[in-house]
N, C-alpha and C positions, 0 to 999 in steps of 0.2 A: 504494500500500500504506500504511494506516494502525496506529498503535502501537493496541495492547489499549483500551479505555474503561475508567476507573475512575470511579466517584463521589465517592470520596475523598482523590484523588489528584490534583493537578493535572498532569493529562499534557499541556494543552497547554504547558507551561514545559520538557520532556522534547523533544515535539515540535519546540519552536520552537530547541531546539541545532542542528536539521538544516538550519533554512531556509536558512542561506548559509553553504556549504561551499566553500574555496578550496584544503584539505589535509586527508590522510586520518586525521589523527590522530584526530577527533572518534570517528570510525565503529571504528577500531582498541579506543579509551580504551573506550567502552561495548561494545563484544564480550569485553575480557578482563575486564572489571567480572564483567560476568554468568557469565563460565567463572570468576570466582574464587567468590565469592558459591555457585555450583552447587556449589564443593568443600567447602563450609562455611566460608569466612573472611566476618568481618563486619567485624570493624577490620585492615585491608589496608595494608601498609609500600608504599608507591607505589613504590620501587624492584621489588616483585614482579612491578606491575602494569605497570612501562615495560617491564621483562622479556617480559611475557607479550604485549604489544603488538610486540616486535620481532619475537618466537617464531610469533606469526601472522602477520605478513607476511613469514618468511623465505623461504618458498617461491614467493612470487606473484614475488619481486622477486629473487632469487638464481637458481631452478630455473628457474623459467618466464616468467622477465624480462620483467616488466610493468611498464613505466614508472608512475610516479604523478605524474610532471611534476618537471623538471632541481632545482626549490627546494625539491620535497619535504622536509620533517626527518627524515622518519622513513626514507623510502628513501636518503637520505645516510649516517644510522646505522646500516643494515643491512648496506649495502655496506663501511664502516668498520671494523664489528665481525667481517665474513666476511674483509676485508683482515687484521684483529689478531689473531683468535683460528684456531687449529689446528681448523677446523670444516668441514665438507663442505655443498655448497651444498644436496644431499637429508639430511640429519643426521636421526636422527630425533629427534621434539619433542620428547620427554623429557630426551634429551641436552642438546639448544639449552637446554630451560629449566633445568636444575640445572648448566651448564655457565657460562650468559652473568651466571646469576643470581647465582653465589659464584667469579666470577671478579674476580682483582686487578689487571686488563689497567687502568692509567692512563684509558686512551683508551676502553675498554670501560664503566667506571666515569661519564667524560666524558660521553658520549654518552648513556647511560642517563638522568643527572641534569640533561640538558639538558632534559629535556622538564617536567620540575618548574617551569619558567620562567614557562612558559603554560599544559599543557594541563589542571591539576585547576581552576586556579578559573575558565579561561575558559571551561570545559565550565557553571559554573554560573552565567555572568552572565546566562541569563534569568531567574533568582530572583534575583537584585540587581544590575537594570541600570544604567549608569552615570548619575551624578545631574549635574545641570548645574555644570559647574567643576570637576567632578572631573576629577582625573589617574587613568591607567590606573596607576600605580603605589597612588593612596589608595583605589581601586573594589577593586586585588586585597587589599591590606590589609583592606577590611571585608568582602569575601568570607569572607576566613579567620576573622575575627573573629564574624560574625554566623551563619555556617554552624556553629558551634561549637555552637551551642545550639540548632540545627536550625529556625531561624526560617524563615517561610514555606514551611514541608511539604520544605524542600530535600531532594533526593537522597542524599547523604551532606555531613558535616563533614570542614572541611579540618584537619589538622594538619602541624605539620612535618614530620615521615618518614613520615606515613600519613594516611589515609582511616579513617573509620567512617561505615558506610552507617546509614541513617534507618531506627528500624525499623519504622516504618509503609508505609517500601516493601519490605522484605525479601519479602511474599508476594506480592507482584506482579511482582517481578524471578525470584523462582523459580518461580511457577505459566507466566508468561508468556514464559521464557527462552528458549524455542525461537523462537517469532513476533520476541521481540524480537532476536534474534540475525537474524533473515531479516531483518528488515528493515535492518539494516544493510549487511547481505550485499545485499539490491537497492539501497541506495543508493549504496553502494559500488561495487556492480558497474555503475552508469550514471555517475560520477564517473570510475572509469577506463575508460570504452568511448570515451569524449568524450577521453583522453587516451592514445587506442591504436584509433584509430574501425578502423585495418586487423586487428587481431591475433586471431584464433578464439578463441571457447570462454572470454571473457573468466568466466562467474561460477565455473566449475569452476576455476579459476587461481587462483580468491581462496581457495576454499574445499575444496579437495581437496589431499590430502598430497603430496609426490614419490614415487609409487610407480606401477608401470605391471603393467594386467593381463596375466596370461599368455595368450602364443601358440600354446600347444598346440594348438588346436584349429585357427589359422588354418594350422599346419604339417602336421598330421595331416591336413585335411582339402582344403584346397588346394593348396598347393607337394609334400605328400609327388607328388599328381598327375604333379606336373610333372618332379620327379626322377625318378618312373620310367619317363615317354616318356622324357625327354633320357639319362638311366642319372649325366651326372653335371653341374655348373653351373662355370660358370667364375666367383668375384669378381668382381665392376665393380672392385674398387677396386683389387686385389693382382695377379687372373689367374690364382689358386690355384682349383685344381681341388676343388671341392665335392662328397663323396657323400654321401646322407642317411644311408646306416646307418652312415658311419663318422663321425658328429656330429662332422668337424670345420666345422661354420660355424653361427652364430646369426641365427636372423632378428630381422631392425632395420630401422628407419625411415632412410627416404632422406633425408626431413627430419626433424630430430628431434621425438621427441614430444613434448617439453618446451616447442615450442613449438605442433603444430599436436592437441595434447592428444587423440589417436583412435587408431586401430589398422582403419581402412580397407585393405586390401585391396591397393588401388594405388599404397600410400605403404611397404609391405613388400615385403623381399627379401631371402634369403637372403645372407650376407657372410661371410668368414674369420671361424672365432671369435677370433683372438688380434687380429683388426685390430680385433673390434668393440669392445675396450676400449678401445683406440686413439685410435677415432672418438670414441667420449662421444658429445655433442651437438653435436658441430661439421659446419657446413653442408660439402656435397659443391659440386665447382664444376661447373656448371651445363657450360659447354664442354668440360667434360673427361670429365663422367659422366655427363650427360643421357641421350647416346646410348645407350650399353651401358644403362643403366637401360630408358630407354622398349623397346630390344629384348628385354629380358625379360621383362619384363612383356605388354607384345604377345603372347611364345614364352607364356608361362602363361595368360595369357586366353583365347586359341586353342584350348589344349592343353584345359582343363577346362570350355572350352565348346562343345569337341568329345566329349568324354567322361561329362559330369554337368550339362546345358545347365540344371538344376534347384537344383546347387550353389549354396546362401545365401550363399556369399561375391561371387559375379559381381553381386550385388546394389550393392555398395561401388562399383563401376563407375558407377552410373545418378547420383553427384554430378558426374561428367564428360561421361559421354557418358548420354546421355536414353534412349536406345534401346540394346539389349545385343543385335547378333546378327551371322552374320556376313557378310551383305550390305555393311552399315554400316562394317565394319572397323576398327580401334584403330586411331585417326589422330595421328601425328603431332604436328602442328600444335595442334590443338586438346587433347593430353595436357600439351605444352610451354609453351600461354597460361596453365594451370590450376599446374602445377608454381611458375615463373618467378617470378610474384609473390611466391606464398608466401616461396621462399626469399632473395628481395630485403628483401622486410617483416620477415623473422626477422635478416636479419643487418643492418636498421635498428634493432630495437631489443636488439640488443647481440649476435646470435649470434655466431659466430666459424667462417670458412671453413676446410676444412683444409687444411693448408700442402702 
């Protein structure tokens, strides 16, 4: 994927920020550029912008725990600031940003102003790269110095508490802002696949909110099924007797969605509503739950592919088993190879088993 083509614009000095990436901040720094810029800000207090950089990755790295590698800066400060501040790991964005943004948390403060260190002028050393004998301390000095009068087409000028963008690139950053945003979004998203090569659905992680669609229809349409051959479901978890019309219980994911990011079929099931607050997103233990799980599900696949062999949800089945009928039978073995990993890979990168 390549950036927009300008004529008068030198995009390969844009392009060549991405040739060698060891940390996310590069890809973060220019995605909230261009979200502030869309708002109409053109001279940008950078504490807005380290803001607005934490507030997008707070979900990939809080909700949906995706590592960006142990030295990270930026996933060190997100973890930091979720430790310091009174903030939920789904918060939503609005809050995160007028929250972390005019907050007087020492530490919160710390971390934000860490990134003023490196990340504005080394975002612009391919418009002034280091000259022979230079110190990285006299290259960042004439960055800030020569970017001021926007020499060599730069990007924006540096300042002490702020940015002001170039305005010869202002119509190229707004006309092209969607492209330029994807593209960061795919670099990013191969940056962390290489640092999480086992974890599903790595680019929807980077770029989707903490929010899960609703299950009505998987209820109404499949499980109600199943509740009314059986009349009523026992919890895996509790042992509490479940009836549909008397909603006490919520359907949820066995494994959480947070981290296997779907609403398949084979990964839902009916649970106590009051455990399923309970649970959150914490892993079930495989010895203790497997079982009662894979027999449910087994009992519902049966049940609705005895009754609606046409039902679009039996469909969710064919990423485990290839063939859906009942010769073939829900097997065991091979429900348990598919499950197993998932839930070992979610609680390597930081799930939490329930106690």
């Amino acid at each position: 994927m390549n950036l927009p083509i300008s004529k008068n614009l030198p995009i390969n000095k844009l392009a060549s920020v991405f040739g060698s990436t060891s940390a996310s901040y590069k890809f973060y720094w220019l995605i909230s550029l261009i979200e502030l810029i869309e708002e109409g800000h053109v001279e940008i207090p950078k504490k807005k912008i380290f803001t607005r950089m934490i507030v997008n990755t707070w979900y990939t790295i809080n909700y949906f725990q995706v590592s960006f590698g142990p030295q990270d800066k930026l996933q060190i400060a997100v973890k930091n600031i979720l430790e310091e501040e009174n903030l939920q790991k789904n918060e939503k964005k609005l809050n995160l940003q007028n929250h972390i943004e005019n907050s007087k948390n020492k530490i919160t403060i710390k971390e934000l102003l860490h990134f003023d260190k490196n990340v504005p002028h080394w975002f612009l050393s391919p418009w002034y790269p280091k000259r022979d004998f230079e110190t990285n301390s006299q290259q960042k000095s004439r960055i800030y110095k020569e970017s001021q009068s926007f020499s060599n087409d730069v990007l924006y000028a540096l300042h002490k508490d702020y940015i002001a963008v170039n305005p010869i690139w202002l119509t190229y950053l707004k006309s092209n802002s969607k492209v330029l945003k994807d593209y960061c979004y795919w670099n990013l998203s191969l940056f962390l696949q290489t640092r999480n090569p086992n974890v599903p659905d790595i680019p929807n992680k980077i770029i989707r909110l903490a929010t899960r669609n609703s299950l009505t229809k998987q209820t109404n349409e499949f499980w109600k099924l199943v509740f009314k051959e059986l009349g009523s479901i026992n919890c895996i978890f509790t042992g509490t007797k479940l009836v549909f019309n008397e909603k006490n219980y919520a359907l949820d994911h066995f494994i959480p969605h947070a981290f296997v990011s779907h609403d398949l079929i084979w990964n839902l099931l009916p649970i106590e509503k009051k455990f399923n607050s309970h649970k959150s997103d914490k892993l079930p233990l495989l010895d203790k739950h497997f079982d009662n799980f894979f027999e449910l599900q087994k009992q519902a696949y049966e049940i609705v592919l005895n009754q609606n062999p046409k039902n679009k949800f039996l469909e969710d089945y064919l990423t485990i088993f290839p063939v859906h009928n009942k010769s073939n039978g829900f097997q065991y073995l091979r429900f348990r190879e598919n499950i197993e990993p998932l839930i070992t890979i979610a609680h390597n990168n930081g799930f939490l088993y329930m106690e």
